[in-house]
N, C-alpha and C positions, 0 to 999 in steps of 0.2 A: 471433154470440157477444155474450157481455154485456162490457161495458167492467170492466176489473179496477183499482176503485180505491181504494188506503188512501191513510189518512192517519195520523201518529204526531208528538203534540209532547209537551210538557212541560208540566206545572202550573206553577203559581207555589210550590209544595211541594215541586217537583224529582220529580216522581214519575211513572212513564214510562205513557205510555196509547197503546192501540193499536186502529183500525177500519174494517174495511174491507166492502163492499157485499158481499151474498151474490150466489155466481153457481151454476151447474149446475158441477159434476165433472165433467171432463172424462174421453174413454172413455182411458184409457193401453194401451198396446201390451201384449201378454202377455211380450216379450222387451227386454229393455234395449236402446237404440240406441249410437251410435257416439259418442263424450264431446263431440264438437262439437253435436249433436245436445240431449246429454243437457244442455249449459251453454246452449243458444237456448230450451228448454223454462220456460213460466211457470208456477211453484208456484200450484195451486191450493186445496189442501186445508191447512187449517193445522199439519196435523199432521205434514207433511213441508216444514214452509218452516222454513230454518234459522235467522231470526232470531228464532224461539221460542222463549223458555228452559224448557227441565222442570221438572217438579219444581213443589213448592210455592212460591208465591209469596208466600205472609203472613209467613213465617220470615224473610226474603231482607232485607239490611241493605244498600239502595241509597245511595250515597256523593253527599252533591249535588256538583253542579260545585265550587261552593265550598270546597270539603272534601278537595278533588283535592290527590296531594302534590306539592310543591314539587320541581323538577328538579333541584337542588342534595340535595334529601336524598334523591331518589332514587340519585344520584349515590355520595352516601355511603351509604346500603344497600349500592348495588353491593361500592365499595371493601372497606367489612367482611365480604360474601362473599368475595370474591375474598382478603382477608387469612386468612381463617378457611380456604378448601380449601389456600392454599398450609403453614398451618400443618402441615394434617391431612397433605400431602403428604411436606413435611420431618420429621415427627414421627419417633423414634425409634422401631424397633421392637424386640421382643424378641428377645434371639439366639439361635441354632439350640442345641438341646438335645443335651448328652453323650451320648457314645457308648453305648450300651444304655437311654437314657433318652429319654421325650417327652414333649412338654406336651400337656395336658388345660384346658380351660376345665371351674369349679368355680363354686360359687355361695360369696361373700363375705355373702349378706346375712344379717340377723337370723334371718330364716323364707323359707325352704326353696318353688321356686314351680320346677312343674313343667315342662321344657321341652320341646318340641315343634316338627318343621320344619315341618308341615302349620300352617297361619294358619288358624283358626276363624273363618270368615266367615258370615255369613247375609245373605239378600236379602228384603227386606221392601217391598211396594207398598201404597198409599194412595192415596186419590182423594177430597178434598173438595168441598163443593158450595161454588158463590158466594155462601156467607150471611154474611153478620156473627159474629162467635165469640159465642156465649152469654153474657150479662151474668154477672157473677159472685152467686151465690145469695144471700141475705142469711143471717146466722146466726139459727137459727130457738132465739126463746127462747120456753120453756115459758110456760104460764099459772099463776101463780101459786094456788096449793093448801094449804089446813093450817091450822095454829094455832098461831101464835110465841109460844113461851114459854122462858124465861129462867131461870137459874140462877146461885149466886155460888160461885164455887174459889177458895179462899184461896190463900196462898203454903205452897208444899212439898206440896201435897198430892195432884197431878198427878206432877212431877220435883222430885226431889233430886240437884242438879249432884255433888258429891260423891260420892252414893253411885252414882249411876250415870256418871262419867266414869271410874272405877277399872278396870272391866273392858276400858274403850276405851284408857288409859292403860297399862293389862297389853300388850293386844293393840301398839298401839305401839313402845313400848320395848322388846318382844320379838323384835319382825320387826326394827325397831330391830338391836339387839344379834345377832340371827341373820344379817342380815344383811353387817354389821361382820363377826363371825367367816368368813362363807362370803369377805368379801374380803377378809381375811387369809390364810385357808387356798389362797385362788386365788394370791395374789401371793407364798405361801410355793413351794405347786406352780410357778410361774411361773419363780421361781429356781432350784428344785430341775432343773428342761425345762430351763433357759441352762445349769447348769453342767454335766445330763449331755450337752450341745450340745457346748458348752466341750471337755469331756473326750474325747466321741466325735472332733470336729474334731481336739484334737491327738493322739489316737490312731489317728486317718486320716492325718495330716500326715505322725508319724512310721513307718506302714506304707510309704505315700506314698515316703518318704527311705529307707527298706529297701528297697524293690522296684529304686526307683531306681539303690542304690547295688551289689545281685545283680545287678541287669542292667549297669549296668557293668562290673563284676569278670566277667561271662561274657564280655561283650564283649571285656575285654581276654586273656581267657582264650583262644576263638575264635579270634584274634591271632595271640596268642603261640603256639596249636597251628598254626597256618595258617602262621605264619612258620618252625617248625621243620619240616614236614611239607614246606617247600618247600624251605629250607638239605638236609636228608636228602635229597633228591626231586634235588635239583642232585650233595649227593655221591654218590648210587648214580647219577649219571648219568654224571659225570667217572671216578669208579671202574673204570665201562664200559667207558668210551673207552678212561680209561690200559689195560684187560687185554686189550681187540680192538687198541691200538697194539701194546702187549707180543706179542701172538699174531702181528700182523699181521708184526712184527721179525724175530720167531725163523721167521716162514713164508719169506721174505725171502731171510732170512741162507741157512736153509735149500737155499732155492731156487739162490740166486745161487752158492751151491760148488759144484754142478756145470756153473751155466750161465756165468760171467765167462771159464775158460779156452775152453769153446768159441767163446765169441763174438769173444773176443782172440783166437783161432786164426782165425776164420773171416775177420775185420776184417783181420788181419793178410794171409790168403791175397788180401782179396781189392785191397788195396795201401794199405790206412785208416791203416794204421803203417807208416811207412817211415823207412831215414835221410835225411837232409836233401844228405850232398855223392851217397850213389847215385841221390838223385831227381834233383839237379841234374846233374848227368854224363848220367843217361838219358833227362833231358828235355831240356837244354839241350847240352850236347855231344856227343852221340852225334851226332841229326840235323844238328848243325854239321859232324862228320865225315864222316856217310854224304854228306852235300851236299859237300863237299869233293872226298870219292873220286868220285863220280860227274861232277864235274865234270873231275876228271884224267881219269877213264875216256875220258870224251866227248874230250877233247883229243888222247888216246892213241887213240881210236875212227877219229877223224878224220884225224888222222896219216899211219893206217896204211892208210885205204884211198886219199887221198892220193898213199903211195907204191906201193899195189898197182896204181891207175890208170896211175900212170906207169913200172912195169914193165911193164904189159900194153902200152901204149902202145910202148914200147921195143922187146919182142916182137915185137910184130906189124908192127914197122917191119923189124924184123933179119929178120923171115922172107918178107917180103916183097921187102928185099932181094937176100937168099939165091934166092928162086925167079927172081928178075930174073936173079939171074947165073947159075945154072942154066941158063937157057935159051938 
């Protein structure tokens, strides 16, 4: 391999130059390598080494060192961007358009310039050679030819200022004065537009204050139907009540005249009415009594077989005696 070497400095002009040895091109792979690969790889060919610039280089306005800005105004560059996007940022925008209406962007300007999303571009290439630009041509003067000869023109006999600035003075003061009237008649028009503005606005205004004031008066209408519909609504509801109460009463009343004496007959049988001294006597003195009797009974019970024992006793002593003496 050949040794790859440039070299690049500066003039004293400030003016950038660049050269380096020719070598062979190298053979490159048919397929791209892997980016480590592709970033170890030495540019060989100048037309893919990136510190080439395109393009025409005669046109090109190279800035010397000297000439470089100042980092304080670059600084204030920045600032006036940075003041200017937050401007655009904070800027007011227009507000959303009435209801059945939208906005359109229009052209404001004097003359009318058609507009289009697609951007009309065109691509155009060149390729100069390394020559020097062509001297500029000299102006090519003819060779003198002829025979100069001379003549005397008095005064007026060419132009007459007078007679011929009249028609240019006509023309003037006409466009003049035509124009004067076209902007009177514009600014008479102009007022005539404001005041039927004027009139349309407060005849919109006062529609406006009519619609306004119907729709109110339905509103309160609405209301006032909705609050009677509901007062009606509550008294066919009470009405209701009071005649299924009334119904309900006389089903009742009805009912209850043949059923109270049964139920007093049956309460009654079955001891739910009672008097108070024959409850007391049946609850309270009876069982005092029967427990009383029974208690004499028992005593009279006991008594008697007591004395029946000692009859028998008595008996069967006398008959024993009897058989004793008997024998």
């Amino acid at each position: 391999k050949m040794a790859f070497v440039s070299r690049s400095h500066r003039d004293p002009n400030e003016t950038y130059t660049f050269s380096s040895r020719p070598r062979p091109v190298e053979n490159r792979p048919k397929y791209r390598g892997p980016p480590f690969e592709q970033m170890q790889s030495n540019y060989g060919n100048i037309m893919y080494d990136r510190r080439v610039v395109r393009g025409n280089t005669h046109g090109q306005h190279i800035i010397p060192t000297a000439a470089q800005t100042h980092p304080i105004e670059i600084q204030r560059q920045q600032e006036i961007r940075r003041r200017k996007r937050a401007r655009e940022q904070f800027r007011t925008v227009t507000p959303e358009a009435l209801q059945g209406r939208k906005h359109i962007d229009i052209q404001t300007e004097l003359y009318l310039e058609e507009l289009s999303d697609v951007v009309v571009a065109t691509d155009s290439e060149c390729q100069t050679d390394a020559f020097l630009d062509k001297p500029a041509t000299p102006l090519f003067i003819p060779a003198k030819s002829g025979k100069d000869v001379e003549t005397q023109i008095e005064e007026g006999e060419l132009f007459d200022f007078d007679l011929e600035v009249q028609p240019v003075l006509e023309v003037l003061v006409g466009k003049t004065i035509e124009q004067s009237l076209m902007e009177v008649m514009e600014e008479e028009e102009l007022a005539c537009l404001r005041a039927q503005q004027r009139a349309f606005n407060e005849l919109r205004n006062n529609e406006l204050a009519e619609v306004k004031r119907l729709q109110e008066q339905e509103r309160r209408h609405s209301e006032e139907k909705e609050r009677r519909t509901a007062q009606q609504r509550e008294m066919l509801k009470k009405e209701r009540e009071t005649a299924e109460k009334i119904a309900a009463r006389a089903y009742t009343q009805q009912y209850l005249a043949d059923l109270l004496p049964a139920v007093f007959t049956s309460l009654r049988g079955h001891g739910y009415f009672y008097d108070p001294v024959e409850k007391d006597v049946e609850t309270n003195f009876f069982p005092w009594l029967m427990t009383e009797v029974h208690k004499s009974l028992e005593k009279r019970y006991t008594a008697r077989a007591l004395l029946d024992s000692k009859t028998i006793q008595y008996i069967f002593s006398l008959v024993q005696k009897t058989s004793l003496c008997l024998r």
